[in-house]
Backbone as JSON, one array per atom type, in Angstrom:
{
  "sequence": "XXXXXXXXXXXXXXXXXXXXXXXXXXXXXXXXXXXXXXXXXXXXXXXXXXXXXXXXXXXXXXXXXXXXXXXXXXXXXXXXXXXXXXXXXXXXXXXXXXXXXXXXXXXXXXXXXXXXXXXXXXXXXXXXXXXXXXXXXXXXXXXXXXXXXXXXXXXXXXXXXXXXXXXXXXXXXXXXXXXXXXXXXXXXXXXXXXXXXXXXXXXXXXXXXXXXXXXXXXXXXXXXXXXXXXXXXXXXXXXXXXXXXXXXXXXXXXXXXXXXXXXXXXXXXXXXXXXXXXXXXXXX",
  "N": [[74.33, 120.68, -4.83], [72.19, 118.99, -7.77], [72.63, 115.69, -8.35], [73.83, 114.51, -11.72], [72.52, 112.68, -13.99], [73.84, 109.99, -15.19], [75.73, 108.8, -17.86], [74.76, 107.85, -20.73], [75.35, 104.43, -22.2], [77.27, 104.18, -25.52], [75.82, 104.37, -28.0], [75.39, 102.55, -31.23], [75.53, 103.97, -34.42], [73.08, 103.61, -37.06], [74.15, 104.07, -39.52], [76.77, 102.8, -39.39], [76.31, 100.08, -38.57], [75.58, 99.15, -40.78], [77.35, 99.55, -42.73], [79.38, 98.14, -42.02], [77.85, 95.65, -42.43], [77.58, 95.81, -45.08], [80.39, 95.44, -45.5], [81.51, 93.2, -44.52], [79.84, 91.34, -45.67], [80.45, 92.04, -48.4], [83.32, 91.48, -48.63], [83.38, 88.17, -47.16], [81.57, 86.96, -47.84], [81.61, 87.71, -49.97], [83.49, 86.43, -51.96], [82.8, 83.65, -51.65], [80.59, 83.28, -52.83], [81.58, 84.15, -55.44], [83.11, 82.18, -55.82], [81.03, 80.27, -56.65], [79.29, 80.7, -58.79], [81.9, 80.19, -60.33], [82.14, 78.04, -60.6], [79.36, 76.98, -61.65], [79.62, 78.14, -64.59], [81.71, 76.57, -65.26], [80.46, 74.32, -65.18], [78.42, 74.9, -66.97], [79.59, 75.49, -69.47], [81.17, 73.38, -69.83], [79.35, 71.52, -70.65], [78.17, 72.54, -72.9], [80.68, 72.25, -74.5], [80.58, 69.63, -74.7], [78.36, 69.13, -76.06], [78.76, 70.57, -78.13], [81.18, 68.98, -79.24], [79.91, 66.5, -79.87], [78.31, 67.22, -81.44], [79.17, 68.43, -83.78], [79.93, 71.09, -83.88], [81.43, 72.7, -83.02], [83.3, 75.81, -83.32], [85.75, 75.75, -85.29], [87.11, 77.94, -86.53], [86.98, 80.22, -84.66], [88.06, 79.08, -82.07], [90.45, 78.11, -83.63], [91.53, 81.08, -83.72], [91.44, 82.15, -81.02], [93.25, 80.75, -80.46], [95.84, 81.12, -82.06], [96.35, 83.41, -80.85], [96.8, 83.02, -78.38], [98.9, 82.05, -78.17], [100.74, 83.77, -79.64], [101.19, 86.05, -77.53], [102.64, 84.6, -75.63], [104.57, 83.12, -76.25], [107.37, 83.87, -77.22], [107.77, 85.11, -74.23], [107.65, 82.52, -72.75], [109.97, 81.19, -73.57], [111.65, 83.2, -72.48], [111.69, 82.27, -69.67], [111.73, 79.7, -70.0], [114.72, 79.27, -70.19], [116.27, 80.19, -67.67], [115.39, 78.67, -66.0], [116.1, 76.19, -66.47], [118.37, 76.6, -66.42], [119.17, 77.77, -63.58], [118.4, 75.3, -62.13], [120.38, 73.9, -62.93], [122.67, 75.08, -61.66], [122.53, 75.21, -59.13], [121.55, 72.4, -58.04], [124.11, 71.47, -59.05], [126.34, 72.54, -57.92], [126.18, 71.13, -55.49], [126.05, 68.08, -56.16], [128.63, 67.62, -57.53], [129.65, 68.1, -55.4], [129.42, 65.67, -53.99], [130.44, 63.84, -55.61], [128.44, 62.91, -57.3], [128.29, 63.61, -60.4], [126.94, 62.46, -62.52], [124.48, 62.23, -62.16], [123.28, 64.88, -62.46], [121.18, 64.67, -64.84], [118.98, 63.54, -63.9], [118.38, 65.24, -62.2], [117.96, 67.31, -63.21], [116.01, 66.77, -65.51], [113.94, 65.74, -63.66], [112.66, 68.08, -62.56], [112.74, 70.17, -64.12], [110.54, 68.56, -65.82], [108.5, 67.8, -64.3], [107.75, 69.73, -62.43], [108.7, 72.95, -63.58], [107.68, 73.22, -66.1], [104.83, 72.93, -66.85], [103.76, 74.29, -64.44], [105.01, 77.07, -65.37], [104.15, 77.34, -67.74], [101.12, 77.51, -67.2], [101.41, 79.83, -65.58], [102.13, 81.92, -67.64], [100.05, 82.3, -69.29], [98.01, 82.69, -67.51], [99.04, 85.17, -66.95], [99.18, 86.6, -69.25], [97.48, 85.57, -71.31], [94.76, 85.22, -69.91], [94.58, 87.84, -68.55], [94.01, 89.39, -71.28], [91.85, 87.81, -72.25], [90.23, 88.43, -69.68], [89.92, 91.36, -70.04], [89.02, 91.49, -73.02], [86.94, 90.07, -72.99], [85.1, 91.78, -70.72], [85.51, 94.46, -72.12], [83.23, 94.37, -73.91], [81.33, 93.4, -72.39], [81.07, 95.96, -71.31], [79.96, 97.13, -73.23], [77.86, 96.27, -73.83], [77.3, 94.51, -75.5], [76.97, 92.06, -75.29], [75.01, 91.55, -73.51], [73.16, 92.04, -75.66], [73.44, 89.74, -77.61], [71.91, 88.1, -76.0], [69.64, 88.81, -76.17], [69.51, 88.45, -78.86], [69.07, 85.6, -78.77], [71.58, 84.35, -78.45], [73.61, 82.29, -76.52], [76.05, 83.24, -74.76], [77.67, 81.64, -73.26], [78.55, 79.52, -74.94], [79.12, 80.62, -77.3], [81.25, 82.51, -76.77], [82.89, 81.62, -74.42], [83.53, 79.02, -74.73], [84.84, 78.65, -77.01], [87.48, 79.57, -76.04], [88.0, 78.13, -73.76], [88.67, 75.72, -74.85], [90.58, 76.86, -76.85], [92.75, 77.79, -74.86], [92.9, 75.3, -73.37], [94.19, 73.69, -75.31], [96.4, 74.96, -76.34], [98.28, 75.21, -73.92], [99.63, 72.53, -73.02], [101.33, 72.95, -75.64], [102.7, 74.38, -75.15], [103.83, 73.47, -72.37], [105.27, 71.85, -73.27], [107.18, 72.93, -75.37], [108.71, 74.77, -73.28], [109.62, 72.5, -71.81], [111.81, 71.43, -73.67], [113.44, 73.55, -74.1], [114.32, 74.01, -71.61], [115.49, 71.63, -71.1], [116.74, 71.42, -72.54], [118.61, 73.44, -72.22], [119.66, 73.57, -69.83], [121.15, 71.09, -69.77], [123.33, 71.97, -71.77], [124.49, 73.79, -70.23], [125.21, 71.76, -68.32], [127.13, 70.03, -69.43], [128.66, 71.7, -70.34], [129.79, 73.54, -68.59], [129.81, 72.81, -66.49], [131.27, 69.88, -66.67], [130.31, 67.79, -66.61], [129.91, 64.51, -68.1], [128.4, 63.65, -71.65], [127.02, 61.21, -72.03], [126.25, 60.35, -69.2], [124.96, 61.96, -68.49], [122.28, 62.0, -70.0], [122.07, 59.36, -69.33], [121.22, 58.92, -66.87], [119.03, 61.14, -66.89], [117.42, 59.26, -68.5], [116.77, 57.31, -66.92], [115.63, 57.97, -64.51], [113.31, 59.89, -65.31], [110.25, 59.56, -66.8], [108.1, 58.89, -69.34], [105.36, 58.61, -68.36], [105.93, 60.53, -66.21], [105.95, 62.97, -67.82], [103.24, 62.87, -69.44], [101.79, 63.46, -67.43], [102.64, 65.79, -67.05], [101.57, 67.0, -68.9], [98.96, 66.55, -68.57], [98.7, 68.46, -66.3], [98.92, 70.89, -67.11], [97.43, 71.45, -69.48], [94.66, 71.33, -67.68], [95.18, 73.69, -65.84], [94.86, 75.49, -67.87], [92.4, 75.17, -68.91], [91.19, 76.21, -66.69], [92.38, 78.97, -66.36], [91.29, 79.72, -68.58], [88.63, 79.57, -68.01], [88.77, 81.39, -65.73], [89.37, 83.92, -67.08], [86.94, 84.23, -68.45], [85.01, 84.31, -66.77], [85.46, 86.73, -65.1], [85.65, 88.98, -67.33], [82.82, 88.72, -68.34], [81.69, 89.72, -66.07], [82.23, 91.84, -65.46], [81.52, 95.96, -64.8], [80.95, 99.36, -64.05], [82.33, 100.49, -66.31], [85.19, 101.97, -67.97], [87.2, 101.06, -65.58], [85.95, 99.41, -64.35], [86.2, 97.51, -66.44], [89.63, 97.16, -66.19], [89.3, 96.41, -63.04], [88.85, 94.23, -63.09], [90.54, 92.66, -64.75], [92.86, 92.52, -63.77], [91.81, 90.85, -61.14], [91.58, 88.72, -61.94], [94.08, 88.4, -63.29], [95.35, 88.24, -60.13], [93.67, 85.77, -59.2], [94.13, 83.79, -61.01], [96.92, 83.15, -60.44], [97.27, 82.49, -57.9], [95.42, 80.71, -57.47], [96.64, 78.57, -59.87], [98.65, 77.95, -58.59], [98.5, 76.38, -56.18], [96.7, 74.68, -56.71], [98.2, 73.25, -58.58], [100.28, 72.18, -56.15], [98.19, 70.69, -55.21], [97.18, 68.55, -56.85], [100.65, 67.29, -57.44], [101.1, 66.55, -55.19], [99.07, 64.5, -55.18], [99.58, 62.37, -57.68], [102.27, 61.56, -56.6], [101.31, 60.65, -54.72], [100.41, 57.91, -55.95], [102.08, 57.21, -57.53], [105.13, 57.06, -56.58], [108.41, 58.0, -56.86], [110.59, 56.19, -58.76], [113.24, 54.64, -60.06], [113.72, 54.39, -63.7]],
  "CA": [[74.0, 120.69, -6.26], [71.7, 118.08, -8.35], [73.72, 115.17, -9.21], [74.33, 114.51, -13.21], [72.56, 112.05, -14.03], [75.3, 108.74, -15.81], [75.97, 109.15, -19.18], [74.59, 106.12, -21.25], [76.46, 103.94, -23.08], [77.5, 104.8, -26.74], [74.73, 103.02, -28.9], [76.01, 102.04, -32.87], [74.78, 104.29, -35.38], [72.75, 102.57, -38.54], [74.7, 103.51, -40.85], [77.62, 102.56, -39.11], [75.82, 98.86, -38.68], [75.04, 98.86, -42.23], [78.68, 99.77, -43.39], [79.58, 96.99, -41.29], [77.23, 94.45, -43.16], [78.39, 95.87, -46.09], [81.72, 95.14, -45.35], [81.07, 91.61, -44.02], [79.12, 90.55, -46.72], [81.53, 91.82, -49.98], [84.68, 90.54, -47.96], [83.46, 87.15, -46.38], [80.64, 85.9, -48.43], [81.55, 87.89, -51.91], [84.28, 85.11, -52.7], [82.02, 82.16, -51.6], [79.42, 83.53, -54.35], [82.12, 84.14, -57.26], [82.97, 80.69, -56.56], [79.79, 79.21, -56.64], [79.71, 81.36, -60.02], [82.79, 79.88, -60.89], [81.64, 76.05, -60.92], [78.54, 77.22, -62.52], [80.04, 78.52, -65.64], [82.67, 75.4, -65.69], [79.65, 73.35, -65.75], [77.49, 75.16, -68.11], [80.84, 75.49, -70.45], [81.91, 72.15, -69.63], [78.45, 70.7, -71.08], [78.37, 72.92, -74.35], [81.49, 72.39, -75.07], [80.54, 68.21, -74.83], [77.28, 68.85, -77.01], [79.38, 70.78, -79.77], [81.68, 68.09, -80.03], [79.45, 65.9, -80.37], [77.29, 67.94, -83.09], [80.62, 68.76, -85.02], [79.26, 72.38, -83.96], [82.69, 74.23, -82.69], [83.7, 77.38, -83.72], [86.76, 75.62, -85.18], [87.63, 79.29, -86.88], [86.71, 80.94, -83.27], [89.19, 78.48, -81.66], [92.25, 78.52, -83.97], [92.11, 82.35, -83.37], [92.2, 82.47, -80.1], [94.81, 80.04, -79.78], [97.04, 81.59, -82.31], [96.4, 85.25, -80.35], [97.66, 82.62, -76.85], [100.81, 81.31, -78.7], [101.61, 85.26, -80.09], [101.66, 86.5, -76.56], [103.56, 84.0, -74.68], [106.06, 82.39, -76.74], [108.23, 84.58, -76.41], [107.92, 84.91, -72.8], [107.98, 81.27, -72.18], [111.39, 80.75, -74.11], [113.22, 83.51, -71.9], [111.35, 81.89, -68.84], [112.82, 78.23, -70.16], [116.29, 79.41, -70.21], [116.38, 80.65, -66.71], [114.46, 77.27, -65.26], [117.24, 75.09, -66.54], [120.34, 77.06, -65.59], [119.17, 77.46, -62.08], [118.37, 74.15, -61.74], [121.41, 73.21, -63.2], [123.52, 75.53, -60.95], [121.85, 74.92, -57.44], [122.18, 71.19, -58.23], [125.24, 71.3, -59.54], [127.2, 73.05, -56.75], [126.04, 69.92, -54.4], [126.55, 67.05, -56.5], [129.74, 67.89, -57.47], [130.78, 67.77, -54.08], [129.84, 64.6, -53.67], [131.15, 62.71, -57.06], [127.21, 62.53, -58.03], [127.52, 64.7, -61.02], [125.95, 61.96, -63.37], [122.88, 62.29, -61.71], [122.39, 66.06, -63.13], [120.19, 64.73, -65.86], [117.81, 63.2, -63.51], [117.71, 66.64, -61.55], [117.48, 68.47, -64.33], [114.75, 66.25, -65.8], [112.77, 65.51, -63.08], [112.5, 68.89, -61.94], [111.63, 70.78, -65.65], [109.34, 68.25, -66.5], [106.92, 67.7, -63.49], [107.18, 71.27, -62.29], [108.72, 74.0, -64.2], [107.29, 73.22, -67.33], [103.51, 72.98, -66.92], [103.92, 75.71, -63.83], [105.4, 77.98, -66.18], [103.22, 77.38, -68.86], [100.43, 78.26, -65.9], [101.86, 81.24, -65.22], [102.27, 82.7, -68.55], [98.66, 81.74, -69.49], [97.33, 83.25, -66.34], [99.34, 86.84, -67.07], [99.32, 87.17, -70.53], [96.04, 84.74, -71.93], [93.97, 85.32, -69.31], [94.06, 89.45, -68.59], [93.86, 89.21, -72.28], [90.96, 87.13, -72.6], [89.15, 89.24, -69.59], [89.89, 92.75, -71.18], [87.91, 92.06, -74.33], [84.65, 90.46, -72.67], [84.9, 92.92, -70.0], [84.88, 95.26, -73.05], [82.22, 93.83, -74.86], [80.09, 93.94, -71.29], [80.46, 97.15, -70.94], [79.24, 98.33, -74.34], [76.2, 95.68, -73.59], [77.64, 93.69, -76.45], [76.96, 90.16, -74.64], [73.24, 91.63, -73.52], [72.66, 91.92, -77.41], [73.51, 88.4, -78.08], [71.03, 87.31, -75.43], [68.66, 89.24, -76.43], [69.39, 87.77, -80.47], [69.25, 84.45, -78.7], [72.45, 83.53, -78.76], [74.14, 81.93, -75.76], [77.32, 84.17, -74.83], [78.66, 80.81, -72.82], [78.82, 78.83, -76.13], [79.92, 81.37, -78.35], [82.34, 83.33, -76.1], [83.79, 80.88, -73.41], [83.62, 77.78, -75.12], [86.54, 78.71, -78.03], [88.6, 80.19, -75.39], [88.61, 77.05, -73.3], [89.23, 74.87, -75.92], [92.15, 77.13, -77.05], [93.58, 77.62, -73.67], [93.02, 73.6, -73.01], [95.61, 73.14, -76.41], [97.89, 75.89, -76.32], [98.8, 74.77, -72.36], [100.34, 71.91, -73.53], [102.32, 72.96, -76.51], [103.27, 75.7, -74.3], [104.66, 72.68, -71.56], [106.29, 71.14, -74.13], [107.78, 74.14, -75.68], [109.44, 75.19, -72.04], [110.42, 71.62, -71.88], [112.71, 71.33, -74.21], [113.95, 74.85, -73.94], [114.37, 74.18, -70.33], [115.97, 70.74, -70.85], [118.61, 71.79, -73.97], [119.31, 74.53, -71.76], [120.29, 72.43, -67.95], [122.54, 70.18, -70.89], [124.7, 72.93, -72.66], [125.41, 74.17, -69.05], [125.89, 70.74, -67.08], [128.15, 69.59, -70.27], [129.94, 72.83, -71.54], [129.59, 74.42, -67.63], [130.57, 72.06, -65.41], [132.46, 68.89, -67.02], [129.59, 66.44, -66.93], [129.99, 64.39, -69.8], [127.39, 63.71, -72.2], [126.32, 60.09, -71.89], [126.15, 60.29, -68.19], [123.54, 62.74, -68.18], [121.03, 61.35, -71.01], [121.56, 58.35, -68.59], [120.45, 59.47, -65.95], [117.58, 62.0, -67.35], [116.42, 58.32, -68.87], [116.28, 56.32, -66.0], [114.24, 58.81, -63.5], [112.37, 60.8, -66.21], [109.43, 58.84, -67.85], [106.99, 59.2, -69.87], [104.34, 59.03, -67.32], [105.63, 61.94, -65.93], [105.49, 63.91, -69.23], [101.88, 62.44, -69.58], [101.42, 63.79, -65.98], [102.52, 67.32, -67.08], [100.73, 67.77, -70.01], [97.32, 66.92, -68.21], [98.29, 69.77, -65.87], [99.15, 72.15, -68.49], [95.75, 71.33, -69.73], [93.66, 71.91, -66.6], [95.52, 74.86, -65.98], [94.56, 76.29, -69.21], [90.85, 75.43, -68.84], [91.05, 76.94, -65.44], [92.7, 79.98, -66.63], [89.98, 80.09, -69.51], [87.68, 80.84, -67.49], [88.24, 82.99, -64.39], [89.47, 84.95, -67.51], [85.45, 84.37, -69.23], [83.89, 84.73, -66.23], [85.31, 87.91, -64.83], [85.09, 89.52, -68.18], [81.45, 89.22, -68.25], [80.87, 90.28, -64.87], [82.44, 94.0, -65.23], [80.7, 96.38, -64.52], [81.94, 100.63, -64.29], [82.84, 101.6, -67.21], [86.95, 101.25, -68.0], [87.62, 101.19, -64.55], [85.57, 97.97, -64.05], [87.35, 96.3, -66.83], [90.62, 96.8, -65.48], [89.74, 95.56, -62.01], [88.59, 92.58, -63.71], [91.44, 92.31, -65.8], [93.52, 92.28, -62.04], [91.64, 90.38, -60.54], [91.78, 87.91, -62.85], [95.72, 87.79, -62.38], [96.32, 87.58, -58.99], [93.25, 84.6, -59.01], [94.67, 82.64, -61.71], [98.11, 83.07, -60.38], [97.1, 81.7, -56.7], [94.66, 79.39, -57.77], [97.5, 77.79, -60.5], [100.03, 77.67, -57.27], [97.54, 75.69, -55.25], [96.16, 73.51, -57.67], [99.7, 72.33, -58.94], [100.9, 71.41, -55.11], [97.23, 69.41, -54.78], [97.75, 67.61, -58.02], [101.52, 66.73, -57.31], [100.76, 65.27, -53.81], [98.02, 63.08, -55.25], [100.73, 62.05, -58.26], [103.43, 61.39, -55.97], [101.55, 59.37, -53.66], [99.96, 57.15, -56.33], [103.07, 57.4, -58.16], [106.23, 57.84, -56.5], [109.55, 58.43, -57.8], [111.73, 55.39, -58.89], [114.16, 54.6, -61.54], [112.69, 53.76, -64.83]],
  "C": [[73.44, 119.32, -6.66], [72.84, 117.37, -8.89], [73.44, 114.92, -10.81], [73.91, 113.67, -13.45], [73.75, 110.92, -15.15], [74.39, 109.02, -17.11], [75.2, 107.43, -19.72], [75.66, 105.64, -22.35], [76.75, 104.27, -24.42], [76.6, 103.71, -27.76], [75.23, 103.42, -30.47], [75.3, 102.92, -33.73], [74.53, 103.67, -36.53], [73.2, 102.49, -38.97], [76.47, 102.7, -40.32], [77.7, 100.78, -39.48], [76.05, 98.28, -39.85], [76.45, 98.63, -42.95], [79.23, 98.47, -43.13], [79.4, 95.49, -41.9], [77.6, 94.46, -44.35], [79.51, 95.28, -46.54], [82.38, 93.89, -45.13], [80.51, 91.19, -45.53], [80.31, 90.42, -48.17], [82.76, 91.05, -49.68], [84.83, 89.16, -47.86], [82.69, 86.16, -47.12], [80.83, 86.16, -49.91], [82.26, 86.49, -52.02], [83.42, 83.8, -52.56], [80.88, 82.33, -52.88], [80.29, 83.38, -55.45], [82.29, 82.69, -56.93], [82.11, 79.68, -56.7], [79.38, 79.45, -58.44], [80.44, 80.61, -60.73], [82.33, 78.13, -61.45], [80.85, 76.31, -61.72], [78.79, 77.28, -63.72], [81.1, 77.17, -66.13], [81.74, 74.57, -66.06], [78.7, 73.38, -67.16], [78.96, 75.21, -69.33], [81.14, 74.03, -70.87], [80.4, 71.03, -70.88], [77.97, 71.27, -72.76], [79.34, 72.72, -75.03], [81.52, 70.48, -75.48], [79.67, 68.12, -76.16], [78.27, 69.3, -78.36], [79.99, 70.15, -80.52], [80.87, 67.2, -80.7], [78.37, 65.98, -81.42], [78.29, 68.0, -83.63], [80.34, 70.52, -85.02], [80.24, 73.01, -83.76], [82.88, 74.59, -83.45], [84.71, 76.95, -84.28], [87.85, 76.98, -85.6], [87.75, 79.69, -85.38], [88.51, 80.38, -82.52], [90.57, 78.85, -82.01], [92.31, 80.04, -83.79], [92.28, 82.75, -82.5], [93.4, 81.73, -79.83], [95.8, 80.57, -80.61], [96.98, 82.66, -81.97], [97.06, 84.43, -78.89], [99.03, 82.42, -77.34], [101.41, 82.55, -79.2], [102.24, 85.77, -78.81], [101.91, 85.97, -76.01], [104.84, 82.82, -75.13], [107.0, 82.94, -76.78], [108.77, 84.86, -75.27], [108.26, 83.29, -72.43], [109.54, 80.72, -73.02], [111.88, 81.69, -73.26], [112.8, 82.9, -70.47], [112.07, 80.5, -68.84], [113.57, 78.32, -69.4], [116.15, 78.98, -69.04], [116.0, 79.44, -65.74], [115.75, 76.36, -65.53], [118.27, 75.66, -66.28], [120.02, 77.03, -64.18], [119.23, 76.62, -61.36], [119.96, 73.13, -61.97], [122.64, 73.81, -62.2], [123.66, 75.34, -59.64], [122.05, 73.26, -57.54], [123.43, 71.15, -58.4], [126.33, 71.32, -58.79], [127.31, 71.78, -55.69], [126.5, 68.57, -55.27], [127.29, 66.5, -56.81], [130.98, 67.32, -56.58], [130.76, 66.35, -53.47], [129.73, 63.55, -54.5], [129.94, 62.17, -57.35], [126.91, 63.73, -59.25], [126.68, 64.12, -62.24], [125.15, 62.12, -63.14], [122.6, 63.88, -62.05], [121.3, 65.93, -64.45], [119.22, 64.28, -65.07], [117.18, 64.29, -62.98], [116.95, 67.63, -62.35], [115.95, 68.04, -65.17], [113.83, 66.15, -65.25], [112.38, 67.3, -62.75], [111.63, 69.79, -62.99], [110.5, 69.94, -66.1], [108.49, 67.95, -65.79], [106.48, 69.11, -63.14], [107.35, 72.63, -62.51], [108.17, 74.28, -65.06], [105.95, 73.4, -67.32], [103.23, 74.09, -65.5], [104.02, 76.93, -64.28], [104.54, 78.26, -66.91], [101.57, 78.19, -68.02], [100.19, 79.39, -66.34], [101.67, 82.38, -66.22], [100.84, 82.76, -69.16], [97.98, 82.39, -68.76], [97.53, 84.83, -66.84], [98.78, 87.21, -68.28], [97.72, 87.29, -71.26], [95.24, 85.64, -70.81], [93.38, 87.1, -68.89], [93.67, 89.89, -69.86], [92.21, 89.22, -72.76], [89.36, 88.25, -71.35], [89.18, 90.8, -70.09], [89.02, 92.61, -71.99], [86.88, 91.2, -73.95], [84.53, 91.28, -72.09], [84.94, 94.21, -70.77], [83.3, 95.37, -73.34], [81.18, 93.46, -73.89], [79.54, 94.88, -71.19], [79.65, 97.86, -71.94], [78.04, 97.17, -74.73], [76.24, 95.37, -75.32], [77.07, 92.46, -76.18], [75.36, 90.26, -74.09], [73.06, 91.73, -74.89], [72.63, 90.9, -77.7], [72.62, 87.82, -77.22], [69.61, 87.78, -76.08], [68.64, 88.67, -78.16], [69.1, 86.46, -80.04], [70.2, 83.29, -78.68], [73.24, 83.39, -77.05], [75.83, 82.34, -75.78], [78.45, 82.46, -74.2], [79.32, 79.78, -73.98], [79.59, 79.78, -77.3], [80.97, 82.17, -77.84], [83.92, 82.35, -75.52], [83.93, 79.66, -74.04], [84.58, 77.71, -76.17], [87.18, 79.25, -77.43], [88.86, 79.18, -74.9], [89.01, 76.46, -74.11], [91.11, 74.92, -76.58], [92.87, 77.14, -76.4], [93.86, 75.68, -73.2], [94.74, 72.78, -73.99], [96.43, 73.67, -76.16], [98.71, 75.2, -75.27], [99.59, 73.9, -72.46], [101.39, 72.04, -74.25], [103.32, 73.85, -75.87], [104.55, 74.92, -73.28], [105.54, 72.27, -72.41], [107.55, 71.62, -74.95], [109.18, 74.15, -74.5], [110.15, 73.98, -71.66], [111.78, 71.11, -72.22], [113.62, 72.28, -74.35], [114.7, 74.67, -72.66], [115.66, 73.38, -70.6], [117.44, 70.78, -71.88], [119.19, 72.84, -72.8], [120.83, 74.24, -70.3], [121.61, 71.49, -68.78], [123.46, 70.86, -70.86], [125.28, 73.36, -71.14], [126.06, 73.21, -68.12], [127.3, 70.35, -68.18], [129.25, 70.3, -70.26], [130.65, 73.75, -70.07], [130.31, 73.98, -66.44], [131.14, 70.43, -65.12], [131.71, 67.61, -67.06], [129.94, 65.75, -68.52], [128.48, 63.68, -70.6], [125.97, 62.44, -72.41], [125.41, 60.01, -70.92], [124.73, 61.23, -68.07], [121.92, 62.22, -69.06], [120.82, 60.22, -69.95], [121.06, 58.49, -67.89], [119.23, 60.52, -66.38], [116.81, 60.45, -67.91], [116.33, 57.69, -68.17], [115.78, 56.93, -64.89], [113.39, 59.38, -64.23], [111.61, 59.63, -66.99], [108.63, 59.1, -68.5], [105.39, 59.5, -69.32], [104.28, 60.09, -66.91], [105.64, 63.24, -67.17], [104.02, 63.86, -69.38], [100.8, 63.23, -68.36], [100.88, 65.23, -66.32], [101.69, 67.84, -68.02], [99.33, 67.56, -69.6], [97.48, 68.38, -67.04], [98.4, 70.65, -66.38], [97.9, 72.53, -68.67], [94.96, 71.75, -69.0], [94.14, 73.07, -66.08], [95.21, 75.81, -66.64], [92.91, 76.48, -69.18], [90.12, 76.39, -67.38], [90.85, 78.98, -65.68], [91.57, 80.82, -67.55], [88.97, 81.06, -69.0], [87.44, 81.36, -66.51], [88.49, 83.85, -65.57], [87.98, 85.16, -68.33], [84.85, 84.96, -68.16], [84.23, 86.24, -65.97], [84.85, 89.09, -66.2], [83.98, 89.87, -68.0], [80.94, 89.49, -67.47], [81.42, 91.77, -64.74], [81.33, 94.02, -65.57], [81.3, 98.07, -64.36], [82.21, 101.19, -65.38], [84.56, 100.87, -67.55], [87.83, 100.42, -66.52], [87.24, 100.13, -63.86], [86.06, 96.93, -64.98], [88.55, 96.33, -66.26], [90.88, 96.47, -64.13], [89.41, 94.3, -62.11], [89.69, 91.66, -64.13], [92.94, 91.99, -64.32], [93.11, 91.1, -61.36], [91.62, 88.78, -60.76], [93.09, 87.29, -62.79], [96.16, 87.33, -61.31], [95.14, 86.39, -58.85], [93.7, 83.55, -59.14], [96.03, 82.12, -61.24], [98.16, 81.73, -58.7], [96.75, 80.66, -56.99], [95.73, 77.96, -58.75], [98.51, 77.33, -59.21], [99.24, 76.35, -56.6], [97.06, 74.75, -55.62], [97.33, 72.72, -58.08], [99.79, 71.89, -57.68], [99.68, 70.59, -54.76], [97.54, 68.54, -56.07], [99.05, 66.85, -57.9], [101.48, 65.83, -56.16], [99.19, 64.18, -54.48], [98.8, 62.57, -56.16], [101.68, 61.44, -57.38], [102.61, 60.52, -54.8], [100.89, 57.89, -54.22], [101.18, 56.28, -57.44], [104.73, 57.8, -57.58], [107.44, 57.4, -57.15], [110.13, 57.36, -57.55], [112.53, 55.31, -60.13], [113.63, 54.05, -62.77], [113.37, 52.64, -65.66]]
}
């Protein structure tokens, strides 16, 4: 019998290829584009928001309303978030220092700890969830119903009139927000080291004033701040890049969260290691 001739090898079908490139490209190179995107918009933001000051041109209406729509939805949250920051800290400390006749030193723990990184972390956080899905929801509205193409087409610059009173408000709020959780945090780590576990009351102010300084308060409230302008605008930009229908605002309005949430994580531990090595921790 004729032999058979050999099978050939299994060659790639196009679309298979294609799916492939597809798949490669949105995966590997999408994120290197949004963040090329992302700078873009910080810069073009960053430079309207210089000229307005210096015209006397902000929105100051625009502004105070988004910032009192950031301070509605997270003050609340950031007071039961406080609490919880200073008892833990006060309990997990507490258990150890105890044991070894350092319990004056719970105000430094308790201080240093709420005010370099619970407090402007927190503030972050709540900013990121609340502000920021917030903030992309209603451009990612106002994309889809080719609201923000109307204003180009009137001539009006959506990055100045949109993103530029959101940063602003997110830049303030962030702060009052640290400062807020601060003191929430820091009354809170007290009533429990005092009333909780027998510290007495001098001992701890002393110690919270001779490691805790003002520097590092000064510290936290610039990250509060850049946090907030951060948050601003992955929540501007994604907004105006839906696309779908409802279904593209709310993966906006996602995607938006878990960014801000990483990106705030990541950015706080580069910020504290450049702090801490230009700055490290002594007694004040």
């Amino acid at each position: 019998m004729p032999k058979q001739a050999p099978q050939d090898a299994p060659v790639a079908r196009p679309g298979a290829i294609a799916a492939l490139r597809a798949n490669l490209d949105a995966n590997a190179l999408g994120p290197v584009r949004t963040l090329g995107r992302t700078v873009e918009l910080v810069l073009n933001a960053t430079v309207s928001m210089v000229a307005d000051v210096l015209r006397a041109k902000v929105p100051v209406r625009e502004v105070v309303v988004q910032a009192w729509f950031l301070v509605s939805v997270t003050a609340v949250p950031a007071f039961l978030m406080a609490v919880p920051f200073g008892v833990i800290v006060t309990i997990q400390v507490g258990s150890i220092v105890n044991q070894i006749g350092a319990g004056s030193l719970m105000g430094a723990a308790s201080g240093l700890t709420v005010i370099q990184q619970a407090a402007p972390l927190a503030a972050g956080l709540l900013l990121g969830g609340a502000g920021a899905s917030a903030i992309a929801a209603d451009l990612g509205s106002r994309t889809i119903r080719e609201e923000v193409d109307a204003m180009r087409v009137m001539g009006i610059d959506p990055v100045r009139r949109l993103v530029v009173p959101r940063m602003v408000a997110a830049a303030l709020v962030a702060p009052l927000l640290c400062v807020f959780i601060t003191v929430v945090g820091i009354g809170a780590a007290y009533y429990l080291a005092v009333f909780g576990q027998n510290v007495t009351s001098g001992s701890y102010w002393l110690s919270f004033g001779a490691y805790a300084t003002t520097r590092d308060f000064g510290f936290s409230l610039l990250k509060a701040a850049i946090f907030g302008l951060i948050i601003a605008v992955l929540g501007c930009q994604h907004g105006l890049e839906a696309k779908g229908g409802a279904r593209g605002v709310a993966d906006s309005v996602n995607t938006t969260v878990v960014v801000s949430t990483v990106g705030i994580i990541v950015l706080n531990f580069a910020l504290t290691q450049i702090y801490t090595s230009y700055f490290p921790m002594r007694v004040g």
